[in-house]
C-alpha positions in Angstrom: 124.9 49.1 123.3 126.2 52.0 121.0 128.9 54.1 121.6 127.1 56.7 123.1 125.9 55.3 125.6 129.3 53.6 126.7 130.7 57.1 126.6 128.1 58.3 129.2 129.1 55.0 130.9 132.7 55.7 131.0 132.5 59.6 132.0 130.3 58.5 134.6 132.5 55.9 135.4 135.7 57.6 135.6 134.3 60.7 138.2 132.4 58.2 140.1 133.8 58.1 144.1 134.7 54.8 144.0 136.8 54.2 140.8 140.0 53.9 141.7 138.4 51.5 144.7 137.2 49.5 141.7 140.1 49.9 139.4 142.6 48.2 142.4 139.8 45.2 142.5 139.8 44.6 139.1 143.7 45.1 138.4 144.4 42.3 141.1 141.8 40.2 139.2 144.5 41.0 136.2 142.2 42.8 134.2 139.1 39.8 134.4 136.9 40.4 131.4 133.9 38.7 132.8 134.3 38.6 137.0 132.4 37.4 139.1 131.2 39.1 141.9 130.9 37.8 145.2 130.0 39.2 148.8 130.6 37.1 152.4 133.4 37.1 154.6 137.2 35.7 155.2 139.2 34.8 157.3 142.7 33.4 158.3 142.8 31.7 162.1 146.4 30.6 163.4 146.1 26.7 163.9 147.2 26.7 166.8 145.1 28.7 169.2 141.9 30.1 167.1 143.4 33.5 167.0 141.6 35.6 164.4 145.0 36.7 162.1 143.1 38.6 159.5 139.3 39.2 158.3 137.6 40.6 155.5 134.0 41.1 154.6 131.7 43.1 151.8 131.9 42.3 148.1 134.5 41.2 146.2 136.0 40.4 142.9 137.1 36.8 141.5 138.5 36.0 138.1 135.9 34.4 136.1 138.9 31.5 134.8 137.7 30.9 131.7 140.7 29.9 129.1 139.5 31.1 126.1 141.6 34.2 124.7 138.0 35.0 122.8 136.0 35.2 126.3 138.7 36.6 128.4 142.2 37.8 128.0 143.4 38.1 130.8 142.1 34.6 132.4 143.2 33.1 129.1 147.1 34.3 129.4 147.0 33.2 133.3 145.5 29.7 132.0 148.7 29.6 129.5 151.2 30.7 131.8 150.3 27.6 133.8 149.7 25.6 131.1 153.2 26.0 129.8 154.4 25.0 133.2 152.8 22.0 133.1 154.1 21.1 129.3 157.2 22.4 130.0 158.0 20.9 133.2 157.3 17.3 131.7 160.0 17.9 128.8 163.1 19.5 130.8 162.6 19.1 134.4 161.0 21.5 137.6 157.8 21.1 139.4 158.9 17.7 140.8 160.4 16.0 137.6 163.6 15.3 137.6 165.7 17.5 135.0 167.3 13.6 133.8 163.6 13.1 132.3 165.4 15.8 129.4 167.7 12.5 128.6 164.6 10.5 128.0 163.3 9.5 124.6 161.0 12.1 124.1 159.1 13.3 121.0 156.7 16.1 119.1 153.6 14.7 117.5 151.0 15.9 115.1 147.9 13.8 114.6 145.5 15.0 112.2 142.0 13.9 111.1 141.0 12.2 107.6 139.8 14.1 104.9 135.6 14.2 105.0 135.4 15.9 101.9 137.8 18.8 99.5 137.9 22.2 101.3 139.2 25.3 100.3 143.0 25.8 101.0 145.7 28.3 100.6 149.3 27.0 99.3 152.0 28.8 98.9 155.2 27.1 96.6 158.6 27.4 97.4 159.1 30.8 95.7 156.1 32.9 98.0 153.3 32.3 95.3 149.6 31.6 95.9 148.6 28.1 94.2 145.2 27.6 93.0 142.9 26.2 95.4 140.6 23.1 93.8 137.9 25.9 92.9 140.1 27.3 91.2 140.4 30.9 93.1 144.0 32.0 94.6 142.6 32.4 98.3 143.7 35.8 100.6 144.6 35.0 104.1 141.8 36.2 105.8 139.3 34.5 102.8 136.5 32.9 105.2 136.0 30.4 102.2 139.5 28.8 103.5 138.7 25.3 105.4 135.3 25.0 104.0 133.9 22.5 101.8 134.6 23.1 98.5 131.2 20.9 97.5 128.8 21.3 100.7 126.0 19.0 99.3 128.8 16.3 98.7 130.4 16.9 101.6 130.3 14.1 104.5 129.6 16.3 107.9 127.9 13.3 109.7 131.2 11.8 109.1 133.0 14.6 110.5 131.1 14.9 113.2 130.8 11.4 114.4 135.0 11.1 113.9 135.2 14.6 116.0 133.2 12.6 118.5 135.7 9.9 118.8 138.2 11.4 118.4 139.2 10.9 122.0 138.4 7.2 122.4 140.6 7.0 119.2 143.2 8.8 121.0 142.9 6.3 123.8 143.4 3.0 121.6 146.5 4.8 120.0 148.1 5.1 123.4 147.2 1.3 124.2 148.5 0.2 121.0 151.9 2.6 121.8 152.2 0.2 124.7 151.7 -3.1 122.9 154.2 -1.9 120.3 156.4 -0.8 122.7 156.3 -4.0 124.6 157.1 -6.3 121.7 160.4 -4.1 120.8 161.4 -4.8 124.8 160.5 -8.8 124.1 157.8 -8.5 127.1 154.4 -9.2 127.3 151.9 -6.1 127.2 150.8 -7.1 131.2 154.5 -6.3 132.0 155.2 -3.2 130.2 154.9 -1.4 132.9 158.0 -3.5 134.9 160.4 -2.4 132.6 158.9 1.0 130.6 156.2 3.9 131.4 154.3 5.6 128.5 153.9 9.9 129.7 152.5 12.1 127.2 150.6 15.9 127.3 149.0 17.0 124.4 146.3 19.7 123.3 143.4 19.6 120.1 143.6 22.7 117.7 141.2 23.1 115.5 141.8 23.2 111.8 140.0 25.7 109.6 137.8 22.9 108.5 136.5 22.7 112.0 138.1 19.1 112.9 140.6 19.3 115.6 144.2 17.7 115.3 146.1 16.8 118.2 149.8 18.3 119.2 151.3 15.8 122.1 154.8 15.3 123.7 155.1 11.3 124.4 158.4 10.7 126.4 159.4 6.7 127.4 160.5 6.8 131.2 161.8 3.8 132.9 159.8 1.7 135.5 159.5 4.3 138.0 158.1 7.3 136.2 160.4 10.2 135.3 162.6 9.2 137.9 164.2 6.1 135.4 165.3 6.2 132.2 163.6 3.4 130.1 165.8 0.2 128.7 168.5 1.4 126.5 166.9 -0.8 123.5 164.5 1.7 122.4 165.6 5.1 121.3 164.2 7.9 120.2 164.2 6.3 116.7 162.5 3.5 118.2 160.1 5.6 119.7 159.4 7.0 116.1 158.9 3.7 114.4 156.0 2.5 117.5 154.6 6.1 117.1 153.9 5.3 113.3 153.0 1.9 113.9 150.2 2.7 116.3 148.9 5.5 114.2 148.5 3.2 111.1 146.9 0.1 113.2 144.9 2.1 115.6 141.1 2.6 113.9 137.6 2.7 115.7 134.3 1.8 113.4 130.7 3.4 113.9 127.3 3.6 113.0 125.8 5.9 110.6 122.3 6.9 110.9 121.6 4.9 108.2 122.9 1.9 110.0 126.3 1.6 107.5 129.6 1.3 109.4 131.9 4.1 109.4 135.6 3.7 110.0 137.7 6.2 111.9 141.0 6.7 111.7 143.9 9.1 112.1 144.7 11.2 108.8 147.5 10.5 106.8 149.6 13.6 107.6 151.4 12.6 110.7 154.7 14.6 111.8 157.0 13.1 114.6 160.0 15.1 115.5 162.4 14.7 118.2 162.6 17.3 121.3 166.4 18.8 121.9 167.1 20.5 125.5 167.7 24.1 124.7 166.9 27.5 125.5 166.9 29.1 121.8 164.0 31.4 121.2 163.1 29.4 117.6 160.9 26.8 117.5 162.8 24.4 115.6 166.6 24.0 114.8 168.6 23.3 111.9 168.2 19.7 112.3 164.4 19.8 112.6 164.7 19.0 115.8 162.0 21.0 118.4 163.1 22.6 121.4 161.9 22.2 124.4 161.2 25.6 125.6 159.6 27.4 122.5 157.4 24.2 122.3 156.3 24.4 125.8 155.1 28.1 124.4 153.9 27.1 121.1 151.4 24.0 122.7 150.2 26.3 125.9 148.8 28.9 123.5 146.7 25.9 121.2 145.0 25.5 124.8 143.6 29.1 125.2 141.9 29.1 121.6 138.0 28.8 120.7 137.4 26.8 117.8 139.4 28.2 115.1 140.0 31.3 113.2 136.7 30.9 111.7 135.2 31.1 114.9 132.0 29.2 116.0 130.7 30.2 119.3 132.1 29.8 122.8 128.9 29.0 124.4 126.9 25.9 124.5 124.0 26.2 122.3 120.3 25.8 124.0 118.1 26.2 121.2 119.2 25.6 117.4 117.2 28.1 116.2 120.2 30.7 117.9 122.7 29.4 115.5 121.0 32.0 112.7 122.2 34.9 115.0 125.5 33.8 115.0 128.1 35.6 112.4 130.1 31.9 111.0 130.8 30.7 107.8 128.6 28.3 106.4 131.0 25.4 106.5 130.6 26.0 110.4 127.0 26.1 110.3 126.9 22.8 108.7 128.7 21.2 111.0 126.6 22.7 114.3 123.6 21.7 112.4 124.5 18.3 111.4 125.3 17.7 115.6 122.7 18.9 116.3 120.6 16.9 114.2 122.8 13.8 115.6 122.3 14.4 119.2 118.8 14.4 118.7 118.8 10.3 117.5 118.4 7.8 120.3 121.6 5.8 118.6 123.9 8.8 119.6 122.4 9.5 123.3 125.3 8.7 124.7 127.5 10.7 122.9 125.2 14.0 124.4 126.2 15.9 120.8 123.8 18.5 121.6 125.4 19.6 124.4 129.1 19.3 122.2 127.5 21.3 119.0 129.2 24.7 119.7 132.4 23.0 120.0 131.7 21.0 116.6 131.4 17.8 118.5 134.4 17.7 119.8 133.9 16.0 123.3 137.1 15.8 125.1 139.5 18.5 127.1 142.0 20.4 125.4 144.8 19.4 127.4 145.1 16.6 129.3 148.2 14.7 130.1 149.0 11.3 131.7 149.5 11.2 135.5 153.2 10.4 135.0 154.6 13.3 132.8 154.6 16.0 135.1 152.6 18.0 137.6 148.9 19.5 138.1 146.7 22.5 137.4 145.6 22.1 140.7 149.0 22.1 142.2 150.6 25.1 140.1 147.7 27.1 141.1 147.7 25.7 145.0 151.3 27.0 144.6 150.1 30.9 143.7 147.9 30.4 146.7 150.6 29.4 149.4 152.4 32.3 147.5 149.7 35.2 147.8 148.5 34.1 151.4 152.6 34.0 152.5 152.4 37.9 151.1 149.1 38.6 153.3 151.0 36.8 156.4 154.2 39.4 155.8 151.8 42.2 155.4 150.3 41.4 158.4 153.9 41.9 160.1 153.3 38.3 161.8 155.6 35.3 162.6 153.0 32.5 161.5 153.9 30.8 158.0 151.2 29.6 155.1 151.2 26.0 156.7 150.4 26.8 160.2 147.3 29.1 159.1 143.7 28.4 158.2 142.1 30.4 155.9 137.7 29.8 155.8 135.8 31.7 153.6 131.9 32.5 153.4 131.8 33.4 150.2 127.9 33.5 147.7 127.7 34.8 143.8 126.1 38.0 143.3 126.2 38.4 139.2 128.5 37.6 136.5 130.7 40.0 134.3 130.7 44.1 134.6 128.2 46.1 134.8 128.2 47.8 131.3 130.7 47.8 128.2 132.8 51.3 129.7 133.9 49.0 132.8 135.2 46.1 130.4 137.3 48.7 128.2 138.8 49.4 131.0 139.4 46.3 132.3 140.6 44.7 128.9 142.9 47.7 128.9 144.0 46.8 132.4 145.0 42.9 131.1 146.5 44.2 128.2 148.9 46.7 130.1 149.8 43.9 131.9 150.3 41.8 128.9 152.6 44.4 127.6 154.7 44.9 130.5 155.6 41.2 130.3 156.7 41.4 126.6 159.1 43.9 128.1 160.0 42.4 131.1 160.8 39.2 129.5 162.9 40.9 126.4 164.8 42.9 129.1 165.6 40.1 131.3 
């Protein structure tokens, strides 16, 4: 649409009757870029008799919850706000962990994957100079060549693409060989880890500008019991180093190529373990390279909100391949969409659906998942802002029953997705970032 037209949009927008009707539904969606619209009833009965508390019918926004800072904003910084929660809780305490788990073993890794090829990079020495890359060039910033092959003919993609596959089930045999490790340092079998030690971990892929992810995760060693114990004195948090390392050099996963060669997976070789230190300083690390626990919680929530890099591919699942030439990426990223593409299309590599995967570079798993030990749920954060916003629709209501002895049943059916032209999400991305400001301030203030 040009901007014309979203100017006629937006005048007509701004006299219509029922904008500031519209502008209260969409600020208490926090500014949704993409809402969905929905029309049906609801209502809240006390439990106890049937009584009709409170009802509401017509049309009505939702927040479309997508995390991705490129789709929507405002979504996106509710999705790291609870995400951060989640990391955070698991590292000093809160949301039903014990703040003891802080005095728990507990480390920062970075797992990376291998090299598939030379790319371009950007390094900058000691004294703030640019470095030639391996072309030869001294790259800007912003250079789009950064993270692409510097050779694309020589370059292994089906390689990449089939590790990026893996890389979860890879993940998976480095946290069973943790264990193993683990075990042998307590002198106990692997079946009785579990009597004397717990493994909990959350971590989150980022993508590298070369389009592979690498994985940021905070392991901790609890005791028997979950966060609740502390683990056997025996292994510190050096010891916890030395498994870490050990696992990451064992671990490795092999494959078929299309030519019917094996292909061996493994980690890459740049792996960085660095203890956690209970504090509330606003930088990331201190002067004994230590992380801290509250800026990290930051720093791994926001990896969870991003697409698939700064040279972004596409958000969307891809439906035909011959859509990829409408897409504005770099031809490193092309590559690798193609070459999934061209793999999901091979009966040998049904299972691993890489169609489906090719807008995310075949990268198959979640972004953040954590074990069921390290702290609490997505699902209970956000049945806590429930309990919180019905408890505000209770008091509003001036009555004496509480969010436990209510039910609330709603009737609701999809009516379209997103706004209705490019004025109302302006305005609406203007809404989330007001909001996004006013928690800058709030936070610096308080």
């Amino acid at each position: 649409m040009n901007t014309t037209q979203t100017d006629v949009d937006l005048s007509h927008l701004l006299r219509s009757d029922d904008f500031q009707t519209w502008r209260r539904e969409v600020t208490a969606i926090g500014g949704c870029a993409a809402p969905i619209h929905l029309t049906g009833s609801s209502r809240i009965l006390d439990r106890t008799n049937g009584t009709v508390l409170a009802e509401r019918d017509g049309e009505i926004l939702a927040p479309c919850g997508n995390r991705r800072a490129s789709v929507c904003p405002a979504c996106s910084d509710r999705y790291a706000s609870d995400a951060y929660h989640l990391i955070r809780s698991g590292m000093a305490g809160g949301k039903g962990v014990p703040d003891s788990a802080a005095e728990h073993p507990r480390v920062f890794v970075t797992l990376t994957a291998p090299s598939f090829g030379p790319v371009h990079t950007r390094r900058v020495s000691r004294r703030g100079l640019v470095m030639p890359c391996g072309c030869g060039d001294k790259h800007h910033p912003d250079d789009p060549r950064i993270g692409g092959a510097t050779d694309p003919d020589g370059h292994d993609y089906t390689g990449a693409i089939l590790w990026q596959a893996h890389a979860g089930k890879l993940w998976n045999r480095f946290a069973i060989r943790l264990r193993r490790t683990l075990a042998q340092m307590l002198g106990v079998k692997v079946r009785d880890f579990t009597d004397h030690a717990r493994l909990s971990y959350a971590k989150v892929a980022e993508y590298q500008r070369r389009g592979l992810v690498h994985f940021h995760a905070v392991i901790r060693l609890d005791g028997p019991d979950g966060p609740t114990t502390r683990a056997s004195a025996a292994i510190t948090t050096d010891g916890l180093n030395y498994a870490i390392r050990d696992a990451v050099r064992s671990v490795c996963l092999t494959v078929e190529r299309p030519d019917g060669t094996p292909l061996l997976l493994e980690w890459g070789s740049q792996v960085d373990i660095r203890p956690i230190t209970s504090t509330a300083a606003a930088q990331l690390e201190n002067d004994d390279g230590e992380i801290t626990d509250t800026a990290l919680a930051a720093y791994v929530a926001k990896y969870a909100t991003k697409g698939t890099g700064k040279s972004e591919a596409t958000d969307r699942p891809i439906r035909d391949i011959a859509h990829l030439q409408h897409l504005d990426i770099t031809d490193h990223h092309r590559r690798l969409i193609e070459t999934a593409w061209e793999l999901g299309g091979l009966a040998e590599y049904e299972d691993l659906n890489l169609r489906r995967w090719a807008h995310m570079l075949g990268f198959r798993g979640h972004f953040l998942t954590k074990s069921r030990a390290y702290s609490t749920t997505f699902g209970a954060i956000r049945g806590e802002r429930r309990s919180y916003r019905l408890t505000e629709a209770l008091a509003a209501l001036d009555t004496p029953a509480v969010s436990g002895s209510v039910l609330v049943v709603n009737d609701w059916q999809v009516v379209h997705f997103g706004h209705r032209n490019d004025a109302e999400r302006e305005i609406a991305l203007g809404i989330a970032e007001r909001r996004r400001e006013q928690r800058r301030t709030d936070r610096r203030t308080s």
